[in-house]
KOLKOL-111469 format. One record per residue (C-alpha): residue number from 1; x, y, z. Coordinates in steps of 0.1 Angstrom, whole numbers, plus 5000, padded with zeros to 4 digits. Example, Ala and Ser with C-alpha at 12.3 -4.5 7.8 and 13.67 -1.06 7.14 Angstrom:
% residues 2
+-----+------+-------+------+
!   k ! east ! north !   up !
+-----+------+-------+------+
!   1 ! 5123 !  4955 ! 5078 !
!   2 ! 5137 !  4989 ! 5071 !
+-----+------+-------+------+
% end
This chain:
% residues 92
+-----+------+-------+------+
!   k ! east ! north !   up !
+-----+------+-------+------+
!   1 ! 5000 !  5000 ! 5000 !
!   2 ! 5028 !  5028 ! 5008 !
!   3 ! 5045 !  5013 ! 4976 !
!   4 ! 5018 !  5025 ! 4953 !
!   5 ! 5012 !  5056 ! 4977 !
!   6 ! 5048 !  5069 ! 4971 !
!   7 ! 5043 !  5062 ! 4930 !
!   8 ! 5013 !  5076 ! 4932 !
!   9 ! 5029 !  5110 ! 4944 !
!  10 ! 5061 !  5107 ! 4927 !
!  11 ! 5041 !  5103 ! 4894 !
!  12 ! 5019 !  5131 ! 4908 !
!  13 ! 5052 !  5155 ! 4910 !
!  14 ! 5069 !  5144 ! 4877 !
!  15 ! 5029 !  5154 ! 4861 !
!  16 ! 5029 !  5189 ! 4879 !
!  17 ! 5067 !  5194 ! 4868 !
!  18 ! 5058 !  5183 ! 4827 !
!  19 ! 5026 !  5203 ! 4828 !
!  20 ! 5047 !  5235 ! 4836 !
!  21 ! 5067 !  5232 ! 4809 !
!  22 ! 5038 !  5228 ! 4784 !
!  23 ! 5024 !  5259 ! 4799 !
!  24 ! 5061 !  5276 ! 4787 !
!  25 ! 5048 !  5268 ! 4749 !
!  26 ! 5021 !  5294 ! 4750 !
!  27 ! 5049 !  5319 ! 4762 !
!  28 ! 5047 !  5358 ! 4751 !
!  29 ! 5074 !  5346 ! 4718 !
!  30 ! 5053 !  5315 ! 4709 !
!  31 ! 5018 !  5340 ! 4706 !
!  32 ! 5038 !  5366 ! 4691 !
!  33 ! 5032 !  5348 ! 4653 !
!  34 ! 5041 !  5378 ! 4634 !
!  35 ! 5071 !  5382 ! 4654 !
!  36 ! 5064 !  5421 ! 4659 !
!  37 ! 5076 !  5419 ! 4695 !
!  38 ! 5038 !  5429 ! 4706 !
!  39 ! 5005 !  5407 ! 4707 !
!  40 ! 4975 !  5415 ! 4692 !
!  41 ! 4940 !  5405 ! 4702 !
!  42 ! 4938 !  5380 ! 4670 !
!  43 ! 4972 !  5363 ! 4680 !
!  44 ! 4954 !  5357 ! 4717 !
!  45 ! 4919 !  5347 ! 4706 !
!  46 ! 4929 !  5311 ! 4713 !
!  47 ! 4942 !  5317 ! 4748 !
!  48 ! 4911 !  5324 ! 4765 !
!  49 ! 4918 !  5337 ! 4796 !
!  50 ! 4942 !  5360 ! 4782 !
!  51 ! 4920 !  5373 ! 4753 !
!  52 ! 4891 !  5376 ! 4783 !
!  53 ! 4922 !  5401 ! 4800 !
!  54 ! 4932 !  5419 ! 4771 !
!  55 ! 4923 !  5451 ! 4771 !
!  56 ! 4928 !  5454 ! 4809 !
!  57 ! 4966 !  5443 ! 4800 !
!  58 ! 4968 !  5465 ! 4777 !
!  59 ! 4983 !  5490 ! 4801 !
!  60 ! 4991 !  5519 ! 4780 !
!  61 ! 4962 !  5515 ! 4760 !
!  62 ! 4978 !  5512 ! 4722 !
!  63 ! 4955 !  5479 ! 4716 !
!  64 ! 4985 !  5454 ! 4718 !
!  65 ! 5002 !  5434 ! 4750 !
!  66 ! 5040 !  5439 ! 4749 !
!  67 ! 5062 !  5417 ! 4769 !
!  68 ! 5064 !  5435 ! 4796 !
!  69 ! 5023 !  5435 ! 4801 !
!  70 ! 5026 !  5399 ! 4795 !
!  71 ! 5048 !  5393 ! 4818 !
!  72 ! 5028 !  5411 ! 4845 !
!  73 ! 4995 !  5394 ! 4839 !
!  74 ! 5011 !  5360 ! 4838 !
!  75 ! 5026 !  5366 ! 4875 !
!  76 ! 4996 !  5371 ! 4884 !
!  77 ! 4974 !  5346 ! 4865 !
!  78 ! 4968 !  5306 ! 4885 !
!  79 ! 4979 !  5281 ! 4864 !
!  80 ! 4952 !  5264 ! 4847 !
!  81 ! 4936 !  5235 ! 4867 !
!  82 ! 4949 !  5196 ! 4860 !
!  83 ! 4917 !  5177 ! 4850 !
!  84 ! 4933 !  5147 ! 4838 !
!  85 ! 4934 !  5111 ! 4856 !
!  86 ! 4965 !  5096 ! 4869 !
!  87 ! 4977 !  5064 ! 4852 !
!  88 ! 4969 !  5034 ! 4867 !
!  89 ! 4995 !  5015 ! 4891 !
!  90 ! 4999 !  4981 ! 4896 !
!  91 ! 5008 !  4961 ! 4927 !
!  92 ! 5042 !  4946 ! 4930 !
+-----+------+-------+------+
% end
């Protein structure tokens, strides 16, 4: 029983860890498409808590999100909830 406890948490931890850096691929550079060094509202419209946020990022009002509003916003922002089921374990 504490066997398949323990790999229960460790597999737990190593999820947590992987899922943080999928949540790197959706990082200001990867939603900057055009490469312009500022996001518009059409390169967010798949994101949608950010596209929700935009214009309140949008701190100096110019109708795009430049890095540094990014950054802020995504300080701030709770990482998106795990809704997936662990993998089964078997006992050894």
């Amino acid at each position: 029983m504490n066997r398949t406890l323990f790999g229960l948490v460790v597999a737990a931890v190593a999820f947590a860890a992987n899922a943080g850096d999928a949540s790197m691929k959706t990082g200001f550079k990867d939603l900057d498409a055009n490469g312009d060094g500022k996001l518009s509202s059409a390169e967010v419209s798949s994101q949608s808590m950010l596209s929700r946020d935009f214009k309140t990022l949008d701190s100096d009002g110019d109708g795009f999100v430049n890095e540094t509003e990014y950054a802020a916003w995504s300080a701030k922002s709770p990482a998106p909830a795990d809704t997936t089921e662990p993998a089964p374990t078997t006992n050894q």
